[in-house]
gemmi code that builds the backbone of each chain (N, CA, C; Angstrom):
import gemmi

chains = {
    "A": [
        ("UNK", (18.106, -4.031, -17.455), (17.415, -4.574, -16.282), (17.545, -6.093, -16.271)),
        ("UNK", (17.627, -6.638, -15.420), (17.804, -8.353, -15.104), (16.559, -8.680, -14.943)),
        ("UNK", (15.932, -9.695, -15.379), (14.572, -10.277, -14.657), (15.182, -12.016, -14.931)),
        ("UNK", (14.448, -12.690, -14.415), (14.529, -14.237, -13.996), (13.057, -14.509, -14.161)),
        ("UNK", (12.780, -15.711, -14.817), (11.374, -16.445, -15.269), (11.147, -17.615, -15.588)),
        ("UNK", (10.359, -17.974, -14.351), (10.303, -19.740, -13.815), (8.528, -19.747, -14.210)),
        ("UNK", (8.257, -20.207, -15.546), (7.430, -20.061, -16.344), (6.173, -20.871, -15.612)),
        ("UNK", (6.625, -22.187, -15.006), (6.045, -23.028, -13.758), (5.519, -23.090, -12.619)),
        ("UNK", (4.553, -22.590, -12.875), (3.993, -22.258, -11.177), (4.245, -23.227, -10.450)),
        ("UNK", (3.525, -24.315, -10.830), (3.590, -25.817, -10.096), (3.501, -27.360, -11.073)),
        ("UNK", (4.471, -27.958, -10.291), (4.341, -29.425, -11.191), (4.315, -30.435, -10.489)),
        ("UNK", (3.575, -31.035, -10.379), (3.512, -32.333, -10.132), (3.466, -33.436, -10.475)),
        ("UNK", (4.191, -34.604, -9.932), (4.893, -35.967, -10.557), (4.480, -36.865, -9.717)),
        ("UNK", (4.756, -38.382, -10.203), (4.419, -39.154, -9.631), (6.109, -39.827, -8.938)),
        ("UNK", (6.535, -40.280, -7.781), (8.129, -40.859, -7.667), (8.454, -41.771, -8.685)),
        ("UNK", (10.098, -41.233, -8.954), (11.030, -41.875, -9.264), (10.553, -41.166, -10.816)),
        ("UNK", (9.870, -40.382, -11.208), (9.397, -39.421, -13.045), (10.700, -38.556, -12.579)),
        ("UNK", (11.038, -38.615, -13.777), (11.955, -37.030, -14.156), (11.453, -35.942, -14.203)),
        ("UNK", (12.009, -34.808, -13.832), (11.692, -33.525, -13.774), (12.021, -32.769, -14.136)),
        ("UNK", (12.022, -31.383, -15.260), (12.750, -30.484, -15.391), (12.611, -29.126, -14.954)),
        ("UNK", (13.035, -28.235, -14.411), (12.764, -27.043, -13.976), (12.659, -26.167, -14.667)),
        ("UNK", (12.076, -25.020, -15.225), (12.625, -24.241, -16.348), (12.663, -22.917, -15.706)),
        ("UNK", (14.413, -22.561, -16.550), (14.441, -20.986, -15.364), (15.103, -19.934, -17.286)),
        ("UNK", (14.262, -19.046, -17.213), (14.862, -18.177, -18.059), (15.274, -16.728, -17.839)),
        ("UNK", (16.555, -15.638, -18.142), (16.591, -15.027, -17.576), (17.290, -13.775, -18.925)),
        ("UNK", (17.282, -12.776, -18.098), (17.499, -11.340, -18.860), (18.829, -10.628, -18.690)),
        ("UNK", (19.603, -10.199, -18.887), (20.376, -9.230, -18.338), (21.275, -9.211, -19.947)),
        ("UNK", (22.080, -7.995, -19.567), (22.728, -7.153, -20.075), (24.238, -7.001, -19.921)),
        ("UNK", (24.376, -7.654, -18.494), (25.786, -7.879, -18.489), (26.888, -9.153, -18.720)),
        ("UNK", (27.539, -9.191, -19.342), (28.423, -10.212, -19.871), (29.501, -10.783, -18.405)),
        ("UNK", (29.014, -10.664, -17.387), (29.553, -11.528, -16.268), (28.426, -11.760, -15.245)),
        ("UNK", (28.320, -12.687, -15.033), (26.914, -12.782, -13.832), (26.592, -14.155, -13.663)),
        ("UNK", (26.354, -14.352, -12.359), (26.018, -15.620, -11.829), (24.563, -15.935, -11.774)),
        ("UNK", (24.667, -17.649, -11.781), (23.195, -18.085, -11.713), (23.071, -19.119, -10.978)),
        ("UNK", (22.054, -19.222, -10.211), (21.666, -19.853, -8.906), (20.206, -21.058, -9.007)),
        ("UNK", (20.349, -21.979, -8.406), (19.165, -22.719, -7.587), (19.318, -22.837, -6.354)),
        ("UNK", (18.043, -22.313, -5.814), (17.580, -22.570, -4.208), (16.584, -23.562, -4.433)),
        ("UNK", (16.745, -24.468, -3.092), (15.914, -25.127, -3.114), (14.712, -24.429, -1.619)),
        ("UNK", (13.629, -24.509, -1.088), (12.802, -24.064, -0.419), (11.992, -24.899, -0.084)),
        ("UNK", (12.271, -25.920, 1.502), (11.469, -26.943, 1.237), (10.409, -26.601, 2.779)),
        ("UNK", (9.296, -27.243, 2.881), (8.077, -26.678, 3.960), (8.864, -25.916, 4.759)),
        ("UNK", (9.901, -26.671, 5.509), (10.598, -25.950, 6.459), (10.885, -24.015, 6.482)),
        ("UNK", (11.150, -24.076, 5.262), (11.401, -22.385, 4.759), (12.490, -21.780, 4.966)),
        ("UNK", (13.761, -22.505, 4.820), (14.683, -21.610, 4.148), (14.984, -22.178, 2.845)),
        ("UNK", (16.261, -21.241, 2.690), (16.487, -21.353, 1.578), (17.889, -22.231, 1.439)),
        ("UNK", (17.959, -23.400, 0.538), (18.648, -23.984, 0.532), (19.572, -23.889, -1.164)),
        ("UNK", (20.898, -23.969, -0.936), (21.343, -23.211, -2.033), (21.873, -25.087, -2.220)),
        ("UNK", (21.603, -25.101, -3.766), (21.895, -25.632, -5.123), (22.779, -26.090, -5.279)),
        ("UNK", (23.068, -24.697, -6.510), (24.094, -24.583, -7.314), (24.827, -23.314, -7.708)),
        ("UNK", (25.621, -22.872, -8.193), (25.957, -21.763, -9.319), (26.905, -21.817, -9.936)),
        ("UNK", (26.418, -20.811, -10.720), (27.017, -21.281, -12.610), (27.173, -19.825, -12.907)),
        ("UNK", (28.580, -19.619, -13.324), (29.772, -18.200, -13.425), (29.213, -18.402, -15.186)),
        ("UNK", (28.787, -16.960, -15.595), (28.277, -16.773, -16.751), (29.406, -17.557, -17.995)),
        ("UNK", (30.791, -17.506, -17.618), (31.923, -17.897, -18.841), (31.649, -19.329, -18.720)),
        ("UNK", (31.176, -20.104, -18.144), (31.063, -21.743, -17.691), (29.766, -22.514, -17.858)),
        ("UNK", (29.882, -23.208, -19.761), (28.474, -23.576, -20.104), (28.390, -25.060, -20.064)),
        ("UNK", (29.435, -25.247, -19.475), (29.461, -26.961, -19.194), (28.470, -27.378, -18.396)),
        ("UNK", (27.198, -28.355, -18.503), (26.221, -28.963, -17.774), (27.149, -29.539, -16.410)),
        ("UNK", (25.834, -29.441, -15.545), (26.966, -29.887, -13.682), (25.804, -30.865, -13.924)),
        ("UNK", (26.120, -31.834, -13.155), (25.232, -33.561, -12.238), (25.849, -33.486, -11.036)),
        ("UNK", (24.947, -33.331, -10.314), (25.279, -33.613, -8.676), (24.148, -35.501, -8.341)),
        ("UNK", (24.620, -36.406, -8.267), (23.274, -37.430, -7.816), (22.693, -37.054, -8.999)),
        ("UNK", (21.159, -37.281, -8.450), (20.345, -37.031, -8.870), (19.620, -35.477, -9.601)),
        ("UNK", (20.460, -34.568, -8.950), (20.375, -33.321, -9.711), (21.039, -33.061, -11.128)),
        ("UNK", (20.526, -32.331, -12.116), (21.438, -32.114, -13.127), (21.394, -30.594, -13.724)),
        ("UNK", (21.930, -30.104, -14.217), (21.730, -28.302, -14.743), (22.338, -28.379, -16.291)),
        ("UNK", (21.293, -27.522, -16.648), (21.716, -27.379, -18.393), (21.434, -25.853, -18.387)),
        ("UNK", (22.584, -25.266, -18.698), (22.789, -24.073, -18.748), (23.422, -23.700, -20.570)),
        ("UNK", (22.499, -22.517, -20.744), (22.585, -22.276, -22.450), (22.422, -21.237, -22.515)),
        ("UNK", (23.915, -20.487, -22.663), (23.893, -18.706, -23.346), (22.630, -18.477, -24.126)),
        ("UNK", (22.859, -19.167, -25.186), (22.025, -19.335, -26.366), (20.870, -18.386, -26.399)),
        ("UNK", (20.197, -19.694, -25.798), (19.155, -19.493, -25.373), (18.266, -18.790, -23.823)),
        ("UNK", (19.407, -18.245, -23.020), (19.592, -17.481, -21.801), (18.706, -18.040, -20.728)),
        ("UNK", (18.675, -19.695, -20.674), (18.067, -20.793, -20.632), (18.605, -21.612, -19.014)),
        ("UNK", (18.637, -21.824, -18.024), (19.564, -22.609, -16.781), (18.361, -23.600, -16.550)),
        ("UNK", (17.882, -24.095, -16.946), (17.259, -25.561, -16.411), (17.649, -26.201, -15.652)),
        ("UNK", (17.015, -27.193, -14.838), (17.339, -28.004, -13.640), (16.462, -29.295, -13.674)),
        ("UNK", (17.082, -30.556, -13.538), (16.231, -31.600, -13.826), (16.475, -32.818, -12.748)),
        ("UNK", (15.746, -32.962, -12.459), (15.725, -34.187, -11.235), (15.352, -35.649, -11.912)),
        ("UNK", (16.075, -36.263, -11.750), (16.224, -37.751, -12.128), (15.482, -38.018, -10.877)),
        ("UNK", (14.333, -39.257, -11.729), (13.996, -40.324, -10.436), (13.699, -39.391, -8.944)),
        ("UNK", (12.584, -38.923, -9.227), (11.979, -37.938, -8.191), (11.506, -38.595, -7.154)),
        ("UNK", (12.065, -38.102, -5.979), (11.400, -38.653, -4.595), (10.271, -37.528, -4.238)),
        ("UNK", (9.735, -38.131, -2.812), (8.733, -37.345, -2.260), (9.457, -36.179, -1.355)),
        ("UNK", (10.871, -36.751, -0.999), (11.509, -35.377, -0.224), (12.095, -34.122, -0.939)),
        ("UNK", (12.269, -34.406, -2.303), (12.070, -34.085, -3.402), (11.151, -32.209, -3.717)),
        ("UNK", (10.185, -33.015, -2.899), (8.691, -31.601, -2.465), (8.937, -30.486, -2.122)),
        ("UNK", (9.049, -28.984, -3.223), (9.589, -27.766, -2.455), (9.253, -27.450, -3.407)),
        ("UNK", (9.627, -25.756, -3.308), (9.700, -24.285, -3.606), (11.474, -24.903, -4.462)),
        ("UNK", (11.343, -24.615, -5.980), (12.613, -23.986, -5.784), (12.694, -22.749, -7.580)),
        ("UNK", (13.901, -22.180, -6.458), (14.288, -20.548, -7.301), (15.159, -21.028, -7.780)),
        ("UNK", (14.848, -20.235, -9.006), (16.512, -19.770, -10.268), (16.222, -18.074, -9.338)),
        ("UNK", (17.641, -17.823, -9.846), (18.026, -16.236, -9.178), (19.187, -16.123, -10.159)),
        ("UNK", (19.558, -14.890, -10.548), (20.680, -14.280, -11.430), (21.043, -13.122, -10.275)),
        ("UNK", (22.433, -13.006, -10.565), (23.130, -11.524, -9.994), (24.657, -11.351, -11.054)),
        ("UNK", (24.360, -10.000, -10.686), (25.418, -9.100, -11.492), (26.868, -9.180, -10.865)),
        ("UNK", (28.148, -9.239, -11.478), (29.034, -9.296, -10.934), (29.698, -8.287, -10.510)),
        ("UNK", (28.935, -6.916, -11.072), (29.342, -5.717, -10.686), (28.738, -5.063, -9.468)),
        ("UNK", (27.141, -5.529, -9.297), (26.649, -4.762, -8.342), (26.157, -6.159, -7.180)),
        ("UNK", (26.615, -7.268, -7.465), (25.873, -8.167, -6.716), (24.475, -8.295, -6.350)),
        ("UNK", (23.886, -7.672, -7.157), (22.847, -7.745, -6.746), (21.735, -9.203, -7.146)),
        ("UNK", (20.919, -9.597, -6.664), (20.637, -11.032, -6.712), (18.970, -10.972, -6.971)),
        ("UNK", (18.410, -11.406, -8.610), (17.130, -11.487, -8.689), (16.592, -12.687, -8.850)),
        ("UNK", (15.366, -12.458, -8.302), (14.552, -14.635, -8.215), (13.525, -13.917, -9.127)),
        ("UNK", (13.501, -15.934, -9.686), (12.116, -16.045, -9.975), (11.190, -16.042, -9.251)),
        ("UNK", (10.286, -16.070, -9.531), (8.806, -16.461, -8.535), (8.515, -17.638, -8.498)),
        ("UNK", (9.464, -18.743, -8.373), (9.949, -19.873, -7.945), (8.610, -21.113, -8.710)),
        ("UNK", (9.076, -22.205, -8.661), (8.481, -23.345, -9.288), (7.885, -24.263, -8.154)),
        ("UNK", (6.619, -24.528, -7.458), (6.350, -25.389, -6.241), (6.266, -27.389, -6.715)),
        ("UNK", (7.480, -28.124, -6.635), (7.077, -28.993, -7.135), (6.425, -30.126, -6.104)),
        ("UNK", (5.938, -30.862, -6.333), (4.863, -31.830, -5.290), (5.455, -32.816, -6.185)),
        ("UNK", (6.046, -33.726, -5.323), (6.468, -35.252, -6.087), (5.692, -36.534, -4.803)),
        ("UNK", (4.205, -36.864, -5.487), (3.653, -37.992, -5.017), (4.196, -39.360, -5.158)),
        ("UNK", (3.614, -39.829, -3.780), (4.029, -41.446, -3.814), (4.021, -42.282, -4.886)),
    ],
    "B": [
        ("UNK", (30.796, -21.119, 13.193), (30.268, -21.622, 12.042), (29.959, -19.940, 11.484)),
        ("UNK", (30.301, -20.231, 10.403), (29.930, -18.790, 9.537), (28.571, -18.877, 8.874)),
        ("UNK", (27.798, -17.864, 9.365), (26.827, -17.725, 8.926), (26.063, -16.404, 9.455)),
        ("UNK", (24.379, -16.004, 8.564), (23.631, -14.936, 9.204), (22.522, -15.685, 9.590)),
        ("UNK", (22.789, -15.029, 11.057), (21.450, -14.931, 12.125), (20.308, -14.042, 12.057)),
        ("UNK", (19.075, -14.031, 11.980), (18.239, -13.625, 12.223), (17.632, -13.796, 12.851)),
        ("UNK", (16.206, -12.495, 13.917), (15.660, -13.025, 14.975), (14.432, -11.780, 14.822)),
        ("UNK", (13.333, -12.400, 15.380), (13.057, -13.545, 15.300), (12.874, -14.507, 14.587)),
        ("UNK", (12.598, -15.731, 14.570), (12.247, -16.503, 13.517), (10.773, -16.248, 12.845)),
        ("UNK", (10.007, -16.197, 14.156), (8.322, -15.846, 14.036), (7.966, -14.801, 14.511)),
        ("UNK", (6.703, -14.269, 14.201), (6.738, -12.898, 14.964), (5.352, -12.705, 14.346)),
        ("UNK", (4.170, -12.520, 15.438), (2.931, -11.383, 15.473), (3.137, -10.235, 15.993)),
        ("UNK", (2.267, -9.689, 15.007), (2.074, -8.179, 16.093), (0.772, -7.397, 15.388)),
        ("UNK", (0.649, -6.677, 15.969), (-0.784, -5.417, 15.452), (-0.285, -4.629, 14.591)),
        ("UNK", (-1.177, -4.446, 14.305), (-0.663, -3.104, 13.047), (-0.584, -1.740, 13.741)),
        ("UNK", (0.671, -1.253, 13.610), (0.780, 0.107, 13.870), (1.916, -0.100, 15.241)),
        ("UNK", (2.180, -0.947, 15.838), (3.282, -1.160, 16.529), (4.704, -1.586, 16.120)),
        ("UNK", (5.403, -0.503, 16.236), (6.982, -0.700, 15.682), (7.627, -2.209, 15.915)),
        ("UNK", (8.104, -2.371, 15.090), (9.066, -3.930, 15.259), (10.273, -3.410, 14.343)),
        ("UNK", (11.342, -4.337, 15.266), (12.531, -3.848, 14.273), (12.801, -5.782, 14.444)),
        ("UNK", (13.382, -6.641, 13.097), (14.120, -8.104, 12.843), (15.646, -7.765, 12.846)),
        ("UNK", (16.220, -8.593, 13.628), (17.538, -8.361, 13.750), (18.447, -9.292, 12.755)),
        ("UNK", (19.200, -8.952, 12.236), (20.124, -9.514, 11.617), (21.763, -9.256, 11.507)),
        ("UNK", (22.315, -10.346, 11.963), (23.967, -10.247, 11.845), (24.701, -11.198, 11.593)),
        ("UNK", (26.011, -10.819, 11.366), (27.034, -11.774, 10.046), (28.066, -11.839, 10.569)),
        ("UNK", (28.817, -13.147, 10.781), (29.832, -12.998, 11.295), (30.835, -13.264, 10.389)),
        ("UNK", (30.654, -13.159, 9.195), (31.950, -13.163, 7.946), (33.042, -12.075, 7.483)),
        ("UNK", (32.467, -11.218, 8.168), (32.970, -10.044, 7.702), (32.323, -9.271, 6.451)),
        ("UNK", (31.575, -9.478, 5.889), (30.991, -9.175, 4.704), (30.323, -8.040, 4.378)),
        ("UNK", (30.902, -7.240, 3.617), (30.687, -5.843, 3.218), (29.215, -5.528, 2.747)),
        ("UNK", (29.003, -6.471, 2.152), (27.480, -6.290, 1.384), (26.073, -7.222, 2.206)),
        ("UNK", (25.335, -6.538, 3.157), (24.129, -6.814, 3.476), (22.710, -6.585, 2.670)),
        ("UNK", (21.765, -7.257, 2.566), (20.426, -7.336, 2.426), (19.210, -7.870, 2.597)),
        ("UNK", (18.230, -7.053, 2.586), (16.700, -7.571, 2.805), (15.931, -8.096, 1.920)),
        ("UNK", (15.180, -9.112, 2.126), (14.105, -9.624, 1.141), (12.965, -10.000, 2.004)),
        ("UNK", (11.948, -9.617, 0.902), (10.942, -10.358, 1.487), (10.018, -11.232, 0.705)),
        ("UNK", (9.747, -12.509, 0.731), (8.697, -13.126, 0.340), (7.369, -13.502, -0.113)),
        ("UNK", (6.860, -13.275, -1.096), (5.043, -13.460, -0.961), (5.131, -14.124, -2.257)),
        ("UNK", (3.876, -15.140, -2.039), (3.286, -16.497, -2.895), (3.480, -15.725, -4.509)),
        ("UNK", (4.030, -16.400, -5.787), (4.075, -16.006, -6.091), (4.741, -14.946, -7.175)),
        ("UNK", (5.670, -14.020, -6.327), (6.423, -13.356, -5.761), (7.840, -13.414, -6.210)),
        ("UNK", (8.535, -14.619, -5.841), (9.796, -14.978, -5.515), (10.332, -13.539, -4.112)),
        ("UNK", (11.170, -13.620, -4.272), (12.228, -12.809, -3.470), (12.022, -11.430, -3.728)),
        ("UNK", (11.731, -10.778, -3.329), (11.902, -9.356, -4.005), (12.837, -8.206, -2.990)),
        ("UNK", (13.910, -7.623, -3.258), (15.079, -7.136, -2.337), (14.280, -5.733, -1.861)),
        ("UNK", (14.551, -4.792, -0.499), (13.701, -4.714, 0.054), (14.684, -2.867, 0.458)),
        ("UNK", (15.886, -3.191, 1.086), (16.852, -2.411, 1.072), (18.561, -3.321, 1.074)),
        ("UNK", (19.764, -2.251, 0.634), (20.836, -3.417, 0.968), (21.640, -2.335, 1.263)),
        ("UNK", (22.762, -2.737, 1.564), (24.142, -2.074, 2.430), (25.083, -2.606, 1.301)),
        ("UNK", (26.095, -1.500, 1.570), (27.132, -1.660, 0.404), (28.880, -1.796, 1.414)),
        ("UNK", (27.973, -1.058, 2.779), (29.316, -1.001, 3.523), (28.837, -0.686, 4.627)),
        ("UNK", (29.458, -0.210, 5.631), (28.882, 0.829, 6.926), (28.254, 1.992, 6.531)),
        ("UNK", (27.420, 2.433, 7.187), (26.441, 4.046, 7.069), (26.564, 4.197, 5.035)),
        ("UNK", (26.149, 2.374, 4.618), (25.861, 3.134, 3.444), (24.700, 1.848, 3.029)),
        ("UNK", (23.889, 2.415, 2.591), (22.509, 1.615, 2.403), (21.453, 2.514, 0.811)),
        ("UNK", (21.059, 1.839, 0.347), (20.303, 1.988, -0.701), (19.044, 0.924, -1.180)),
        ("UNK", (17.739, 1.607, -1.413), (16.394, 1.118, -1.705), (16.415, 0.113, -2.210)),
        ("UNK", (15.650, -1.438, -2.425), (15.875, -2.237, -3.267), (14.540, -1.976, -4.371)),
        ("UNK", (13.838, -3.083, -4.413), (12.420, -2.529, -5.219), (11.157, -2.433, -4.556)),
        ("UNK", (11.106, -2.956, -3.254), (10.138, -2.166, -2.258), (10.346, -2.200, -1.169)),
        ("UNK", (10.800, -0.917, -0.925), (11.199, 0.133, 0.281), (10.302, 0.781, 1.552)),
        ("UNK", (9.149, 0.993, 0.588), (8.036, 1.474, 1.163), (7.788, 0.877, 2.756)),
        ("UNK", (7.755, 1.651, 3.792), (7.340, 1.069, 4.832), (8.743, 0.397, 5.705)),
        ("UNK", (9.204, 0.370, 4.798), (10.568, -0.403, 5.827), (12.291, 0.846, 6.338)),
        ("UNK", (12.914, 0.311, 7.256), (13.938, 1.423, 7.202), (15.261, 0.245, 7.449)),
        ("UNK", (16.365, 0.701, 7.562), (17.334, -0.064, 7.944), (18.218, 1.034, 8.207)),
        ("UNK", (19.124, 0.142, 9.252), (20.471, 0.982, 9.425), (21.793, 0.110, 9.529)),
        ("UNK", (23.317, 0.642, 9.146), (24.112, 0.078, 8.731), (25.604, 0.361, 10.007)),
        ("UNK", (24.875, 0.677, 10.992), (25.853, 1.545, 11.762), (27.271, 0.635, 12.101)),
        ("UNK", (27.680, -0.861, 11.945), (28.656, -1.688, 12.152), (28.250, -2.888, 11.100)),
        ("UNK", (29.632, -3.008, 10.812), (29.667, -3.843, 9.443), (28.713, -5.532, 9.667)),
        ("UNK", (28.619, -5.749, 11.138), (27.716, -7.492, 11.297), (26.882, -7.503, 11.216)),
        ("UNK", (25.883, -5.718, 11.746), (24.657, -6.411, 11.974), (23.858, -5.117, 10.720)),
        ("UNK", (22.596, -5.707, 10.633), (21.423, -4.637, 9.366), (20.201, -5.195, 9.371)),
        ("UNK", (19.954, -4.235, 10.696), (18.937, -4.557, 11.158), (17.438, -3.762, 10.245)),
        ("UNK", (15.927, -4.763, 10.106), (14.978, -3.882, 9.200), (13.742, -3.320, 10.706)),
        ("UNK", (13.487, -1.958, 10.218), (12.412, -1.879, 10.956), (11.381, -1.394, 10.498)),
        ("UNK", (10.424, -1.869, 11.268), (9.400, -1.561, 10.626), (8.146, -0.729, 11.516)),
        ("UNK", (8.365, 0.854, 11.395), (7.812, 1.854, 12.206), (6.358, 1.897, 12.601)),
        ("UNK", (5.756, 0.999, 11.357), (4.081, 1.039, 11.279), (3.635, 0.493, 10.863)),
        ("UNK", (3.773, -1.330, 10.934), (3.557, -2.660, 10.079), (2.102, -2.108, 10.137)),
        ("UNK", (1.683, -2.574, 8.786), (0.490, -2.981, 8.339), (0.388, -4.424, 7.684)),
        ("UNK", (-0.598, -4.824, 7.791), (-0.773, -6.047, 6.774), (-0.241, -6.720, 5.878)),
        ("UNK", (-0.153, -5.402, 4.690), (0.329, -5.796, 3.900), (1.385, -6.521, 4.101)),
        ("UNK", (2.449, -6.234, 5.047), (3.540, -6.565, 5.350), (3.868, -7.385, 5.721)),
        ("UNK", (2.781, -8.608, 6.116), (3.029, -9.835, 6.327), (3.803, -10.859, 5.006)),
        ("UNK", (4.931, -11.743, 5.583), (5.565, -11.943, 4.979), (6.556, -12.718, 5.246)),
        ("UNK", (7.281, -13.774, 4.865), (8.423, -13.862, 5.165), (9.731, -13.355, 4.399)),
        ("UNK", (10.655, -13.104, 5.779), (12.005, -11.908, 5.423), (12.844, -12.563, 5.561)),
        ("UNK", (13.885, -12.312, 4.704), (15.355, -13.245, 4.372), (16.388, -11.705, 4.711)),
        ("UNK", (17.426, -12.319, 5.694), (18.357, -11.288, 5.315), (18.957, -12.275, 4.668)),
        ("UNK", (20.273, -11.261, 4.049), (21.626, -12.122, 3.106), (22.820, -11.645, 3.586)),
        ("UNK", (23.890, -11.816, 3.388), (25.298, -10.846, 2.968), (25.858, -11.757, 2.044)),
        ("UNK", (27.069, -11.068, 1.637), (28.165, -11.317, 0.627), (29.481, -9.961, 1.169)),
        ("UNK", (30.584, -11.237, 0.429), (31.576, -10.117, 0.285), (31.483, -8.741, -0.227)),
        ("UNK", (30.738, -8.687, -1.592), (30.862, -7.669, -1.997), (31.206, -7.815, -3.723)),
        ("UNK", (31.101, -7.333, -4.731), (31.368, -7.336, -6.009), (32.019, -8.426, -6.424)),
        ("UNK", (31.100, -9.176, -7.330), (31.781, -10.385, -7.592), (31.936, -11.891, -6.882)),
        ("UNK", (31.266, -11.643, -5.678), (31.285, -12.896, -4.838), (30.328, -13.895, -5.037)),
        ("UNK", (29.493, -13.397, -5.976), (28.695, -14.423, -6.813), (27.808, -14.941, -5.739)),
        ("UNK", (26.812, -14.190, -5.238), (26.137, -14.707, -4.225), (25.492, -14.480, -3.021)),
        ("UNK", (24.492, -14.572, -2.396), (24.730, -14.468, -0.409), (24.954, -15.705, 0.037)),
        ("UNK", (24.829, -15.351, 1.179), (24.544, -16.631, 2.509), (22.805, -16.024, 3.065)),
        ("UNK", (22.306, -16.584, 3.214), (21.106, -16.331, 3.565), (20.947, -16.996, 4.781)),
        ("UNK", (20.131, -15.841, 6.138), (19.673, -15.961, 6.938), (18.353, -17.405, 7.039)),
        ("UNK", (17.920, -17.745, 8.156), (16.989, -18.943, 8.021), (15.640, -18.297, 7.521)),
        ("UNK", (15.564, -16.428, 7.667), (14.015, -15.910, 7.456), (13.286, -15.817, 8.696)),
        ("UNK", (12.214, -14.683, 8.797), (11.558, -14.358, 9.934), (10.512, -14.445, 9.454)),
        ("UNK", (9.565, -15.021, 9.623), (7.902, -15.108, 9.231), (6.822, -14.229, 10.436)),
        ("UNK", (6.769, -13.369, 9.484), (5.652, -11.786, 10.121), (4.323, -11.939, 9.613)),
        ("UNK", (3.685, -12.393, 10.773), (2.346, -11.581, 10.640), (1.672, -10.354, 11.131)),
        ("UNK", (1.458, -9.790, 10.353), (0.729, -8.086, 10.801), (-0.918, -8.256, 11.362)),
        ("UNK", (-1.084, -8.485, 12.182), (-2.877, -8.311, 12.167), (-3.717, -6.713, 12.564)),
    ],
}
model = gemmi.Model(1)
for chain_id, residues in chains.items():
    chain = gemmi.Chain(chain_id)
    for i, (resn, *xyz) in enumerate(residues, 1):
        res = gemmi.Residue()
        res.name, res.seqid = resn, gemmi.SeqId(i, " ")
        for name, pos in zip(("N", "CA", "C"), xyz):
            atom = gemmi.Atom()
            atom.name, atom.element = name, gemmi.Element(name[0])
            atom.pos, atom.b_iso = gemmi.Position(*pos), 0.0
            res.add_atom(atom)
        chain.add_residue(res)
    model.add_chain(chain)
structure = gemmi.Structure()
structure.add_model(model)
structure.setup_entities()
């Protein structure tokens, strides 16, 4: 069974603090993708990133960064220098490469104050 | 522009009056699905399509139906909203095995009263 676990209900920062996301996840199969959505008031879903299970090289987009660890079955997400637009909902999600199928966490709400 | 539409965006209604949310894809994409939202929650998949006239339960089914009759559109209905069912609904698609992913609809936000 796959499950995904965003241990974080909610965090809140003050701008321009670092942030880390924490996403941990389950599965069984040795190919499978992993995801951040971002979810901001507006309400969709705004896609990230993803990271192909064979590929443990950390990504930096800007201010975004991802640390992804077999290891520890670990995809973190960390925001440098947090703004207030910053402010959302966001999901880790895993899916299988066999059945596509796509599971979320119960997402992290972060609030980044002035 | 490639992408899935959904409609409505918003939507009241009473409980016990049928509503069906429309959703369609103009990618071509073999693999459709439903989610729905609550605080909490995250995403939880609802029913999905694997192809035409082929569809299977996700992890809550209960209350909802879908049909797959042309590969764009998968559409959810819902015969006898109750409450509970308030929510917001994401469709998705993907290619299909291996495409590492959906495209996700903008979501329909349902209230049942």
């Amino acid at each position: 069974a796959q499950k995904v676990t965003q241990a974080q209900t909610e965090i809140s920062v003050v701008e321009k603090e670092d942030v880390t996301l924490d996403c941990v996840y389950e599965t069984r199969d040795t190919t499978y993708y992993l995801f951040w959505y971002k979810q901001p008031p507006s309400g969709e879903l705004v896609f990230l990133i993803r990271r192909n299970s064979f590929d443990e090289q950390n990504e930096i987009s800007g201010r975004y960064s991802w640390n992804f660890q077999k290891s520890t079955s670990s995809f973190n997400f960390t925001i440098t220098a947090s703004q207030v637009v910053d402010s959302a909902v966001y999901f880790c999600a895993l899916s299988s490469y066999n059945n596509n199928d796509m599971r979320f966490g119960a997402g992290t709400r972060l609030t980044v104050k002035p | 522009e490639a992408q899935v539409t959904q409609n409505p965006r918003y939507l009241i209604t009473v409980t016990g009056k049928k509503l069906t949310v429309t959703c369609s894809q103009n990618m071509n994409h073999e693999y459709m699905s439903w989610y729905r939202q609550d605080p909490g929650l995250g995403l939880r998949q609802i029913y999905y399509s694997m192809n035409v006239e082929v569809t299977d339960k996700g992890d809550v089914p209960e209350g909802y139906k879908v049909s797959r009759k042309e590969k764009r559109n998968f559409p959810l209905i819902l015969e006898s909203p109750s409450p509970n069912q308030t929510s917001l609904y994401f469709c998705a698609s993907s290619l299909g095995q291996g495409a590492g992913g959906y495209t996700f609809g903008s979501g329909t936000r349902l209230t049942v009263v």
